[in-house]
C-alpha positions in Angstrom: 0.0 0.0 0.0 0.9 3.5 -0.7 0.1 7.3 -0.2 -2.6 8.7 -2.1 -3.5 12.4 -2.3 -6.0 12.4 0.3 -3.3 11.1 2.7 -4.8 7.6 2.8 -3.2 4.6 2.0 -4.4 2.8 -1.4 -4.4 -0.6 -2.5 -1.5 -2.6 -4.6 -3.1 -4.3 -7.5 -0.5 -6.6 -8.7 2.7 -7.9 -7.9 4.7 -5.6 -10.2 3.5 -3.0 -8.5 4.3 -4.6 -5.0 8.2 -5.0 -6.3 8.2 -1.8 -7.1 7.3 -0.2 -4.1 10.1 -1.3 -2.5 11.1 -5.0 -1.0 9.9 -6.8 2.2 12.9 -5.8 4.5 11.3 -1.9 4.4 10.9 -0.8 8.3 9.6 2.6 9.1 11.4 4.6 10.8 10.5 8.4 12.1 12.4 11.2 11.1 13.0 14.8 11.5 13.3 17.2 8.7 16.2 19.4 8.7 18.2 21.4 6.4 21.9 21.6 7.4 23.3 24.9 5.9 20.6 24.5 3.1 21.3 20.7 2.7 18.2 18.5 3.5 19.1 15.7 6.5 17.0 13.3 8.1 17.4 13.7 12.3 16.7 10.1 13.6 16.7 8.2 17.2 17.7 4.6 16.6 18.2 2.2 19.1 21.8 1.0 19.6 21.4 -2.2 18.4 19.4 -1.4 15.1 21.9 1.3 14.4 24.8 -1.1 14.3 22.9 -3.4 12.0 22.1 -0.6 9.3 25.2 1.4 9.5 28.6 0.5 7.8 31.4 2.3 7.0 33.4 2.9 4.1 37.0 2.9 5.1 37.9 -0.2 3.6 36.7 -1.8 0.0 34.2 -4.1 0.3 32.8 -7.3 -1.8 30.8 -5.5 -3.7 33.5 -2.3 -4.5 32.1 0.5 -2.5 34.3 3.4 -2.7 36.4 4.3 -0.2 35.9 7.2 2.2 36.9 6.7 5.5 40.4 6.9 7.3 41.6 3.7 8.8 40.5 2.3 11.9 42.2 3.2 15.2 42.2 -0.3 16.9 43.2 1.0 20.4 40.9 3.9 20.2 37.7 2.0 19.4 38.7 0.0 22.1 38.9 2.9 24.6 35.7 4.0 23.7 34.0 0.3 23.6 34.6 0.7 27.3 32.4 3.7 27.8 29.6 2.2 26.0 29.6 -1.0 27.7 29.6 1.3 30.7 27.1 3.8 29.2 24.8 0.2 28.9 25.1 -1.2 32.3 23.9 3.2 33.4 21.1 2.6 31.1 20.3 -0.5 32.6 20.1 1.2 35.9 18.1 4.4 34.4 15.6 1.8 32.8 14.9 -0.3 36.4 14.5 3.4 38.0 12.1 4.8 35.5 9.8 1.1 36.2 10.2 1.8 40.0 12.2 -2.1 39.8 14.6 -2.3 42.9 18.4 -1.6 41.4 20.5 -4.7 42.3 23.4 -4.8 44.2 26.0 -6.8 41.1 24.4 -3.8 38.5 26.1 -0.8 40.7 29.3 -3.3 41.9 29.8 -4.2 37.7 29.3 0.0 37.2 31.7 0.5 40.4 34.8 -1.6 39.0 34.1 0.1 35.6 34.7 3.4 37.1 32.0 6.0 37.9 31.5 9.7 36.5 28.9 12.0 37.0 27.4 11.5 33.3 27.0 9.4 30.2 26.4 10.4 26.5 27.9 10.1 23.1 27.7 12.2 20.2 25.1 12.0 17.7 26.7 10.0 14.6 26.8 11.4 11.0 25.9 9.7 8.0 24.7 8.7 4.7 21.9 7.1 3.0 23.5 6.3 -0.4 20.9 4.6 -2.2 18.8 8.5 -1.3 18.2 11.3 -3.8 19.4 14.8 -2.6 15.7 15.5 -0.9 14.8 12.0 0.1 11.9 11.7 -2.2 12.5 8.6 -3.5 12.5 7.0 -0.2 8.9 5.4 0.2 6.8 6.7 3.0 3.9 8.3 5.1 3.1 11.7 6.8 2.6 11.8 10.1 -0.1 14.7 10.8 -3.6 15.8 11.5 -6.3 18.1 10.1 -5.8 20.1 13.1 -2.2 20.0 13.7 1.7 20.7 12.1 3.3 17.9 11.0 6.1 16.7 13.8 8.1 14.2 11.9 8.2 12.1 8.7 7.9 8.2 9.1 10.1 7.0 5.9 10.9 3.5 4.8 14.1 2.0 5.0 15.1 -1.3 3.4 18.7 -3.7 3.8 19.8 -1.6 0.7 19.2 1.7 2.3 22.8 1.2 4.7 23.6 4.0 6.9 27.1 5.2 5.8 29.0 6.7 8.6 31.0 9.6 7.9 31.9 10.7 11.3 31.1 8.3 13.9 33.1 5.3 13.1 35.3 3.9 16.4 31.8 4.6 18.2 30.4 2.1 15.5 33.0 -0.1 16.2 33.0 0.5 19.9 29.6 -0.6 19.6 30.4 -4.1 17.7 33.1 -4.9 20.6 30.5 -4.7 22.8 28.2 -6.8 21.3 30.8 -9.2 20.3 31.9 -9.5 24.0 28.1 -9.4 25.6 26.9 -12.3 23.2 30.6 -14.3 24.1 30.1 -13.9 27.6 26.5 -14.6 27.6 26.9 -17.9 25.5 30.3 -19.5 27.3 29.8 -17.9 30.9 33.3 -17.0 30.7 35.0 -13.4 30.6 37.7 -13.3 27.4 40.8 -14.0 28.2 42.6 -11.2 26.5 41.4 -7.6 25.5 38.1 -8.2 27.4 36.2 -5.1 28.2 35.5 -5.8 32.0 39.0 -5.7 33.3 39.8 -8.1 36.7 38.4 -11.6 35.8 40.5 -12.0 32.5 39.6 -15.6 31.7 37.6 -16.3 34.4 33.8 -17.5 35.0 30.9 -15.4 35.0 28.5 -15.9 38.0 24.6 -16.0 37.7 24.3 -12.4 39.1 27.0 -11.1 36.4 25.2 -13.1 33.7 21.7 -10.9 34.8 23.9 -7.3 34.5 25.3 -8.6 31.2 21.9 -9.7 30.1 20.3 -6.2 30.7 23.1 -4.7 28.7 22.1 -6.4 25.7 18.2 -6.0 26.2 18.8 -2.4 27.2 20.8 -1.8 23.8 18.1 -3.0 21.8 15.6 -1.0 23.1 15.9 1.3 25.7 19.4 3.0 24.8 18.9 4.9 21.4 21.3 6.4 19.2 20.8 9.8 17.7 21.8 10.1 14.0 21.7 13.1 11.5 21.9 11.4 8.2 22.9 13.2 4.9 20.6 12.5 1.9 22.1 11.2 -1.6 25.9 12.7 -0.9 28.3 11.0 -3.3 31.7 10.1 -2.5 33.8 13.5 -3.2 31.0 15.1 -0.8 31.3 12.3 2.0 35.0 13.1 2.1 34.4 16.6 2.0 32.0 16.4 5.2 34.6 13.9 6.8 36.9 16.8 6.8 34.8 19.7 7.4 33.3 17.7 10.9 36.9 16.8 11.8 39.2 19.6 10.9 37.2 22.5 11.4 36.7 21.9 15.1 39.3 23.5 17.9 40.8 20.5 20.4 40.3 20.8 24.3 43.0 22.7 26.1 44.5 20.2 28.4 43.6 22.4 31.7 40.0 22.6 30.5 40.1 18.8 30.4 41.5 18.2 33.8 38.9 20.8 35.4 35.8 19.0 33.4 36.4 15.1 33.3 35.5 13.3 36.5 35.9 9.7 34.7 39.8 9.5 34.6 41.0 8.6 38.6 44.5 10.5 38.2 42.3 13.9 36.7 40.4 13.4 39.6 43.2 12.5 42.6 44.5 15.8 40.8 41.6 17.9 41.2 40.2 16.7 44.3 43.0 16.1 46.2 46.1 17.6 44.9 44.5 21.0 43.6 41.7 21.1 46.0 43.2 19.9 49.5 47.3 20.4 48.9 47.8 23.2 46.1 44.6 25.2 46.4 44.5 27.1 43.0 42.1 26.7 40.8 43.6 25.6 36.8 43.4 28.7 34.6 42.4 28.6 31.1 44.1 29.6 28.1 
């Protein structure tokens, strides 16, 4: 079925015209209109899990030759970050239990305690592309989302297995996110922490207990539900203009000055021995910026 003038969906007569509308893999998805110095983009909230499965990212050529236009991988760094997110999900978890007035459990705020707590948890919305889009989106199949008596809040647009999300800026948080899922489902399925590189740092190799197996548990429901990943997605940009917006997002930015970095992060322990104890109790200045 499809939009007809009066807003109202109208019948498919044959099976032609059901290929042609698009194939069976077409979710919906809502969507924000916005128009990024002029240039149309979808603003969408996906949840963490669906993100990972309809993003990729260009910075290698794949099977079936898609063009290059990404930087390499940072190993290390995806690492690093995988660690926030696995601790972003188990604060999620934790957020969800509150919000449905559930008792937190004792092995959800010990797992969040060895992982090193910080007054707040967030990552950056990711930017990408919808390749297989025209400039304005209008070949995308969808519906409005409105009223007789009210404005039109969002757009609820279709998007198939062909319509991949192309990350231009975002990828070590995409693979941040597949090292976490990669060690959630291992732990989950052997009951046993990896024994090198793992994530949750103390237990290398080691057994997972029945309480650890619940925290780990909500961190996989929590990521495909709950915790949601916001996503401003280009329409239609080929690959010269991909590139362009890598280094426009990345170069055009000014870096942290290191003393504005030690007076705002809480997660690191030596920023905040510094701060706390060395600044606060024995030095007593405050860190001036430049």
């Amino acid at each position: 079925m499809h939009p007809s003038q009066d807003a109202l969906p109208t019948p498919i007569g044959t099976l032609d015209s059901l290929l042609e509308e698009g194939d069976t893999s077409a979710k919906p998805h809502k969507v924000f209109i916005a128009h990024n110095l002029g240039s149309r983009t979808f603003l969408m909230s996906i949840p963490m899990h669906d993100f990972y499965s309809m993003s990729a990212v260009a910075n290698d050529r794949g099977t079936n030759g898609e063009p290059v236009a990404q930087r390499k991988l940072d190993e290390p760094h995806a690492h690093s970050l995988a660690k926030y997110v696995l601790k972003g999900l188990i604060s999620a978890a934790i957020e969800r239990r509150e919000i449905q007035k559930r008792p937190v459990s004792d092995p959800l705020r010990n797992v969040l305690s060895i992982m090193g707590g910080q007054p707040y948890l967030s990552m950056q919305p990711i930017v990408a592309n919808i390749r297989t889009s025209d400039p304005r989106g209008a070949n995308l199949p969808g519906f409005r989302m409105t009223t007789k008596d009210e404005e039109t809040a969002c757009f609820k647009v279709m998007l198939s297995q062909r319509d991949i999300l192309y990350v231009v800026d975002g990828q070590h948080r995409r693979k941040a996110m597949d090292m976490v899922f990669d060690f959630l489902n291992s732990v989950l399925a052997t009951h046993k922490y990896p024994k090198k590189a793992s994530l949750f740092a103390g237990n290398e190799g080691g057994d997972v207990g029945t309480a650890e197996l619940q925290v780990w548990s909500e961190c996989l429901e929590v990521a495909r539900g709950f915790c949601t990943v916001a996503v401003e997605a280009h329409l239609g940009l080929n690959v010269d203009q991909e590139r362009q917006l890598f280094h426009d997002l990345n170069n055009l930015g000014k870096k942290m000055e290191k003393t504005l970095a030690l007076q705002f992060d809480s997660s690191n322990p030596v920023n905040r021995y510094i701060k706390e104890v060395l600044i606060d109790d024995v030095l007593a200045f405050e860190p001036v910026e430049k």
